[in-house]
C-alpha positions in Angstrom: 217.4 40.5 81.9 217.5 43.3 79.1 216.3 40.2 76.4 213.6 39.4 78.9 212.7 42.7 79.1 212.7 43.5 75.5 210.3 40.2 75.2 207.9 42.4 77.7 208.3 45.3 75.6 207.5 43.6 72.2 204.2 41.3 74.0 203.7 44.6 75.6 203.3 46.5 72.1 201.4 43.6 70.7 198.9 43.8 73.0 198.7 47.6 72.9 198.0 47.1 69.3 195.4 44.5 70.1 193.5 46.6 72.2 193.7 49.6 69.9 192.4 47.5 67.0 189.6 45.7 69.2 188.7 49.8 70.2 188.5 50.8 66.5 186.3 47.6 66.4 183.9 48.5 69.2 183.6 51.9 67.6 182.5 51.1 64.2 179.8 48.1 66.2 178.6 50.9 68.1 178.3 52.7 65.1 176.2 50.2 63.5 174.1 49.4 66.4 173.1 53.0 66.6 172.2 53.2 62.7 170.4 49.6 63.2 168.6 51.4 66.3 167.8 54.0 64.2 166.4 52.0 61.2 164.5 50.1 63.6 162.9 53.4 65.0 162.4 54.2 62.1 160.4 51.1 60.7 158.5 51.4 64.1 157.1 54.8 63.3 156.5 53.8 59.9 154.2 50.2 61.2 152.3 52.4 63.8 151.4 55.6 61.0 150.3 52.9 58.2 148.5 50.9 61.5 146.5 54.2 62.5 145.7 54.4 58.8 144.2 51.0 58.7 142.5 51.9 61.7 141.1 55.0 60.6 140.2 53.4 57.2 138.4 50.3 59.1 136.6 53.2 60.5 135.3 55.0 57.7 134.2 51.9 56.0 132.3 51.3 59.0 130.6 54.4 58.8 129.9 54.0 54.8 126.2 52.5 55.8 125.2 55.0 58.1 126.3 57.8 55.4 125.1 55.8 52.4 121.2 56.1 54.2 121.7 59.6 55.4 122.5 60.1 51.4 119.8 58.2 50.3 117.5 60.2 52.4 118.9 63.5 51.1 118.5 61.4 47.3 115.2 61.2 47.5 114.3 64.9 49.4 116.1 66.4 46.7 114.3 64.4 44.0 110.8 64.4 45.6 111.4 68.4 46.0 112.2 68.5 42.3 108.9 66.8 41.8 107.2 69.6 43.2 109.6 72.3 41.8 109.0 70.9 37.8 104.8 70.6 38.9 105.0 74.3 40.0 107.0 75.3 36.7 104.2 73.0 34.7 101.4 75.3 36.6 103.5 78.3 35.5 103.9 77.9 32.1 100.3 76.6 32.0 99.0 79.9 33.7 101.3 82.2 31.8 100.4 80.6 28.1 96.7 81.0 29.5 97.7 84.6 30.4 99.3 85.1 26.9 96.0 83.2 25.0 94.0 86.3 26.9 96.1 88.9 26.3 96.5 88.1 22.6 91.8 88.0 22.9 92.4 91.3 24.4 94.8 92.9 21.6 92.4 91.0 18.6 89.1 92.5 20.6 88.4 96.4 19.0 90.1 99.2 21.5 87.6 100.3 23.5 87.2 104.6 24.6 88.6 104.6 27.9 87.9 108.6 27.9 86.7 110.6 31.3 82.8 110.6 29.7 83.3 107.1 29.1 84.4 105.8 32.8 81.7 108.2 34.1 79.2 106.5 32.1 80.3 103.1 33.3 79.8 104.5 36.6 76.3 105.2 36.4 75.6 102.0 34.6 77.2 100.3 37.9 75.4 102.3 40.3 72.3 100.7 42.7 69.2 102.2 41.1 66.0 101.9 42.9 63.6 98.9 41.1 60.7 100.3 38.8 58.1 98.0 40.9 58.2 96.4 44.0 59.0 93.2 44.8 56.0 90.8 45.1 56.6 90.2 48.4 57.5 93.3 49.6 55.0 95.0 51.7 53.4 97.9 49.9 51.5 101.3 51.4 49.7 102.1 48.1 46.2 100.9 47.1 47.9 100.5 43.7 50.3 98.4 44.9 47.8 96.2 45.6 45.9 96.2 43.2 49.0 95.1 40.7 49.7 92.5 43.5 46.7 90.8 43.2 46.7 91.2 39.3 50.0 89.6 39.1 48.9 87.1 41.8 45.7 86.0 39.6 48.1 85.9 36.2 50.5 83.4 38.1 47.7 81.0 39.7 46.4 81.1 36.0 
């Protein structure tokens, strides 16, 4: 019995051993499964970021007509507003070398008395005076008045 029961002992050990090396075993699968888990998480993330960049790119290319007429509208706004901008400046520099052409007539012209007396003067010149004879249609009161109306009606029907 004690040889049997050494036999048990020994298979006994064996399989003990058998079972501790098939645990190690397990461990180091489960070990990999989770890093192959992982990596495949991993790769998952990695397809659905570059996929929603596809996506997103698929959509801005689809808006690229739509934006390349609103640009071409704002093109040609900006040029046609140039346009104007370079015909005002033309007008400009036309007016202001105009200006400059008078202004240099002005300086060649003799300086002219801008004194009190002479303002006054140009005042009087400027003011309504009555005329020396009436109109020749303008009623008149005097005998004399129409006396010089007929004269001058007689000299123009001559």
């Amino acid at each position: 019995i004690a040889t049997q029961l050494e036999g048990h002992h020994a298979t006994v050990d064996s399989q003990t051993q058998a079972v501790a090396k098939a645990e190690g075993e397990l461990k180091a699968a489960e070990a990999e499964l989770a890093a192959t888990l992982n990596a495949q998480i991993e790769a998952e993330n990695t397809w659905v970021d570059s996929d929603s960049a596809v996506r997103d790119l698929k959509a801005a290319i689809g808006s690229f007509a739509e934006k390349s007429e609103q640009l071409d509208a704002e093109l040609t706004a900006s040029k046609i507003s140039l346009e104007e901008l370079q015909g005002l400046v033309g007008r400009f520099e036309g007016l202001r070398a105009s200006t400059e052409v008078q202004s240099m007539d002005a300086v060649a012209e003799e300086p002219k008395d801008v004194s009190a007396e002479a303002l006054a003067q140009k005042v009087e010149d400027v003011t309504p005076q009555a005329p020396a004879e009436p109109p020749v249609d303008a009623p008149s009161d005097s005998a004399e008045a129409e006396g010089g109306r007929a004269a001058s009606t007689e000299s123009s029907a001559a």
